[in-house]
C-alpha angles and dihedrals in degrees: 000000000000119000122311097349133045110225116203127185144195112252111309135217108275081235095059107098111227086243087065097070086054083064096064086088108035121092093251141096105267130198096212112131128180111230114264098281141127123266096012117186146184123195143187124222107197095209110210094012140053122218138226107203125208097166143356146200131231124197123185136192132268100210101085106006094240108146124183111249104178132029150137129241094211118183130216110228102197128068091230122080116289114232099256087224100050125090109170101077089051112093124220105235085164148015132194129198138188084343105183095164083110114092132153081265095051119050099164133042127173124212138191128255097249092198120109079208107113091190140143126248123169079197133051123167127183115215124191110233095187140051104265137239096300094040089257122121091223101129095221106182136139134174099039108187124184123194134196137062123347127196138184123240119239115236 
């Protein structure tokens, strides 16, 4: 867990140092990379607070080029750990497809949560449903950024 918010992955690259998953959300280029497998995903646990997103960023690497295209914002609804295997209990709150706003000259987009859902989630991941950019399935992001309402959780 790093500050205020715990990230978690899917398996990484044996080349991606730990300290990379840490800059997922800082507001600089990283060099963290899932390894090359479907459905390859990164999440934020917010710790003490849930959050109600309205947008988020995305930024990616420069490194490859391999941008992500298609993917899905899910939301935990319970306050406990997800199973990092299970899917069903995550809601969509946002799905991306054949996204090609990512070029060499713009490393970070944000995008609006298309859900008409005001909920809650302590947890949101975001998983690539396609092959990338360069037709890998390497999740390759950095400066996440959510936006929206956040709220405390009671003890």
């Amino acid at each position: 867990r790093f500050g205020i918010v715990g990230l978690m992955s899917s398996e990484t690259r044996v080349w991606c140092k730990k300290s990379a998953l840490s800059e997922l959300v800082a507001n600089k280029v990283s060099q963290f990379s899932t390894s090359p497998l479907p459905f390859s995903w990164v999440a934020v646990d917010f710790l003490k607070f849930t959050v109600c997103p309205t947008h988020y960023t995305i930024g990616t690497s420069t490194s490859f080029n391999n941008y992500p295209v298609s993917w899905q914002l899910l939301g935990y609804p319970n306050a406990e750990e997800p199973p990092q295997d299970v899917w069903f209990d995550w809601i969509l709150l946002d799905e991306v497809t054949n996204c090609q706003v990512f070029t060499p000259t713009r490393l970070s987009a944000t995008f609006p949560v298309k859900t008409d859902r005001k909920s809650f989630f302590r947890y949101l991941r975001i998983v690539q449903t396609a092959p990338n950019k360069q037709f890998g399935h390497d999740l390759s992001v950095s400066g996440l950024e959510f936006y929206g309402s956040l709220r405390k959780i009671s003890s």
